[in-house]
C-alpha positions in Angstrom: 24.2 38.5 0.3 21.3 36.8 2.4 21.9 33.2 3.2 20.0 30.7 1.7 17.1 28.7 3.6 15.1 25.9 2.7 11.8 25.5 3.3 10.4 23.8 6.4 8.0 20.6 5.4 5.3 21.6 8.2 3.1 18.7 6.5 5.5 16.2 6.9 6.5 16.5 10.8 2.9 16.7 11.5 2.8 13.1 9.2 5.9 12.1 11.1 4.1 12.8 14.8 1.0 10.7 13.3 2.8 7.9 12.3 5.0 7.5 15.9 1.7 7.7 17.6 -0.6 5.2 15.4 0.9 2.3 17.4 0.2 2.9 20.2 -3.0 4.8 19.3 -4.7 1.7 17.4 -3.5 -1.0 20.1 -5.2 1.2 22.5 -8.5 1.1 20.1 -8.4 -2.3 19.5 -8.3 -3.2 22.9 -11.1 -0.5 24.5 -13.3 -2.8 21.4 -12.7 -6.0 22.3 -15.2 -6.5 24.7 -12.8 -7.6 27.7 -13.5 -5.9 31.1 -11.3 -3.9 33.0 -9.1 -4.8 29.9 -6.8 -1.6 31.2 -5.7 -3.7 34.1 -2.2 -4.1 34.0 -2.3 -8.2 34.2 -4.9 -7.8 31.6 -3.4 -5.6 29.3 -0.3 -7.5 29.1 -1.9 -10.7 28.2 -3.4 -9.0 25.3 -0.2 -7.4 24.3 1.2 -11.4 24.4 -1.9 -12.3 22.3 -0.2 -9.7 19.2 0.9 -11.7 16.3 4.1 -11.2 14.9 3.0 -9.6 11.9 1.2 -7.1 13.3 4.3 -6.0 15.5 6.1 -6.0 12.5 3.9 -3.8 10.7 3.3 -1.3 13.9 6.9 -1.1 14.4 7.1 0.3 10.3 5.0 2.8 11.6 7.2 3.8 14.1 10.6 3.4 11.7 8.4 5.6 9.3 7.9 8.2 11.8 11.1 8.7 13.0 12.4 8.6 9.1 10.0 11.6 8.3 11.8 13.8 11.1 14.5 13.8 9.1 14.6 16.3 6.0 17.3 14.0 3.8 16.0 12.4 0.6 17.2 9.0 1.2 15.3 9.0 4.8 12.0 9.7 3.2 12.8 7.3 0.3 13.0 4.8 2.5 10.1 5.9 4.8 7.9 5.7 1.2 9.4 1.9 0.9 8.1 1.3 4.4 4.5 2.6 3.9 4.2 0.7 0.9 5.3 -2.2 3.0 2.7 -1.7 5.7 0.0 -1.3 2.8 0.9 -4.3 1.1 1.0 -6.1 4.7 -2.7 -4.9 5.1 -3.7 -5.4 1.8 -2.8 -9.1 2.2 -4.3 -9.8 5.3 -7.6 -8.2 4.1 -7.2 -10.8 0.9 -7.1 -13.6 3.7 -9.8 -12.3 5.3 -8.0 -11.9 8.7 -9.6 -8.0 8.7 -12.7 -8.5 7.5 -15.8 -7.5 10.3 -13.6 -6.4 13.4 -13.0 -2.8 14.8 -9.3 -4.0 14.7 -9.5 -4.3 10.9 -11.3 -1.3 9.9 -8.8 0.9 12.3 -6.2 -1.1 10.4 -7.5 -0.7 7.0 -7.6 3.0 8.1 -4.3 3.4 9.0 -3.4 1.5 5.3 -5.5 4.4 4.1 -3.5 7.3 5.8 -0.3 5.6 4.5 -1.3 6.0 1.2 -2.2 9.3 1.2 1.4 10.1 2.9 2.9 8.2 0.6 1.3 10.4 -2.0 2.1 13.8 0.0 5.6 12.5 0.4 5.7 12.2 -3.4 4.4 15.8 -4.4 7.1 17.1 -1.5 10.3 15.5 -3.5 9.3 18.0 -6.3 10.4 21.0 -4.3 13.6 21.8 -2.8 12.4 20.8 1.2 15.4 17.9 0.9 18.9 19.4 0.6 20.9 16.7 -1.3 24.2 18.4 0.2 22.9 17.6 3.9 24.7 14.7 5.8 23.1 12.5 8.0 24.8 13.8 11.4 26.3 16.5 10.0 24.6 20.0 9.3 24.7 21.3 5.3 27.1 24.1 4.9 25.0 27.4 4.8 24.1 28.4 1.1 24.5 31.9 -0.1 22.7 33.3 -2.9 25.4 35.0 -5.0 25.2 35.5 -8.5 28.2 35.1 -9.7 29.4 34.4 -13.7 31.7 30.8 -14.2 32.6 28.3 -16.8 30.9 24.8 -16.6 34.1 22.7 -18.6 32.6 19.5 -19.6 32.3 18.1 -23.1 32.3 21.5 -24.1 32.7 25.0 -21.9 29.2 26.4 -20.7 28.5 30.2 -19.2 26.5 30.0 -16.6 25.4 32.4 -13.2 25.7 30.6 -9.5 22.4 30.3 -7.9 23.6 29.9 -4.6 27.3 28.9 -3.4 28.4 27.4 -0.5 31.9 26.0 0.5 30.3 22.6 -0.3 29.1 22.8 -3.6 27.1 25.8 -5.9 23.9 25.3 -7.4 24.4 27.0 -11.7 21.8 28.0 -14.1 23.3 27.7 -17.7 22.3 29.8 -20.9 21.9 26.7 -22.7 21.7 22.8 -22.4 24.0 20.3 -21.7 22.4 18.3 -23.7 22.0 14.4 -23.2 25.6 13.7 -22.2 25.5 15.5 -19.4 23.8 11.8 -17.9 27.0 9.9 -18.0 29.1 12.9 -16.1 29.9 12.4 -13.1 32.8 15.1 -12.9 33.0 18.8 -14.0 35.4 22.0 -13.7 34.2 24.9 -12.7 35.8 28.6 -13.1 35.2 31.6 -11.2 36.5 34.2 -12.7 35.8 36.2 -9.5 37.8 34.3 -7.7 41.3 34.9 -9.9 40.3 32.1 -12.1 39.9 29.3 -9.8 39.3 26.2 -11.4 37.8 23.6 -8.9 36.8 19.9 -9.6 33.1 18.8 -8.8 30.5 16.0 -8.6 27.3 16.5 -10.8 24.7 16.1 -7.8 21.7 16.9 -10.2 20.7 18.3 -13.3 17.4 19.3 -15.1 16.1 23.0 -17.0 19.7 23.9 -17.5 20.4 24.2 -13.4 23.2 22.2 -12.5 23.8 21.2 -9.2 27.3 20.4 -7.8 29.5 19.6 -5.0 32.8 20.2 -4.3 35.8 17.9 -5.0 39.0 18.1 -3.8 38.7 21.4 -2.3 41.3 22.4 0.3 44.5 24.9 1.0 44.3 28.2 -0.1 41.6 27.2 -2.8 39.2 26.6 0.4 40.7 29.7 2.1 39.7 31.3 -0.9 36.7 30.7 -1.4 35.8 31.2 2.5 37.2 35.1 2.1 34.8 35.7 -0.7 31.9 34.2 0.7 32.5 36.2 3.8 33.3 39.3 1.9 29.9 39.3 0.1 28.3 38.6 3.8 29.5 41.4 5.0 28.8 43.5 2.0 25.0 42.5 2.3 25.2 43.4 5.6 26.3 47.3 5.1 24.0 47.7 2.1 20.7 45.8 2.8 17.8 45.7 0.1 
């Protein structure tokens, strides 16, 4: 049974290089347009970097924070690098109300950059539709590896729904039902599970996600021989993938 690997977001760690460079890019630019001689000088450069205000550090460093929040693949990284951009825009937005933008290089390279973050914000957007961000995945920790096993189980909630696994991990399983949940299924937090493969085994999990009649789950209070278990059968279906592949 082949392991299961998500996507790569190639358009999003190209955004995330972008974004960790703007700073230091558009300080650069601002400064080769100013006018001011030899402005490279190291004296003079670091009287212009004194000259910054402390808005416009604060909304350069964003772009940095953004940056380094794009490089990681978790969903509540790029939430937060979407809050950020929307920060930086609104930042922008409200300087070019006051006027402070208007008819300067600075400005239009600033507006630009309020431009690009849009557009990410956008691409960021489109990118939470498809399954780049593993919800199972831990900040420091890497997500369990995900096998795509088709196996029959039970869903016991309000009522008992047949389902096939998607994919299973020692983490959690991703289900497709034959039919709905219907609107209950929003204030569960908590389901059984049955495999009947695995002699029955009931195991308690969190509802991660649910919409089309997949349900995604993690594991609760999984341990012992249950875990043991489960770890066997993963592994024996491994290794039968491996002696029979296609």
């Amino acid at each position: 049974m082949q392991q299961s690997e998500l996507k790569r977001p190639f358009g999003v760690y190209v955004l995330a290089i972008l974004f960790l460079l703007a700073p230091i890019g558009n300080l650069l630019i601002s400064f080769a347009n100013s006018g001011i001689p030899n402005w490279q000088e190291p004296s003079i450069l670091y009287a212009l970097l004194q000259g910054i205000s402390i808005l416009d550090w604060l909304w350069l460093s964003l772009l940095v924070v953004t940056g380094i929040l794009l490089l990681r693949p978790h969903k509540t990284s790029w939430t937060i690098a979407i809050a950020t951009l929307m920060l930086v825009l609104a930042i922008n937005l409200y300087r070019a109300f006051l006027g402070d933008l208007a008819h300067t290089s600075y400005g239009h390279w600033q507006m630009g950059i309020s431009s690009v973050a849009t557009v990410a914000v956008l691409i960021l957007s489109f990118y939470f539709r498809f399954p780049y961000l593993d919800r199972r995945t831990r900040w420091f920790i890497p997500a369990a590896q995900r096998y795509d096993i088709r196996t029959p189980v039970e869903v016991v909630a309000q009522d008992i729904f047949n389902g096939v696994t998607e994919s299973v991990s020692i983490s959690g399983a991703r289900i497709r039902l034959q039919r709905d949940m219907g609107p209950l299924v929003h204030e569960l937090r908590f389901v059984d599970v049955i495999f009947p493969e695995l002699r029955n085994m009931k195991i308690k999990t969190l509802v991660v996600e649910y919409g089309d009649n997949v349900l995604r789950l993690k594991f609760k209070e999984l341990r012992g021989q249950d875990l043991n278990h489960l770890k066997e059968w993963l592994k024996s279906h491994d290794e039968t993938a491996l002696e029979n592949p296609g």
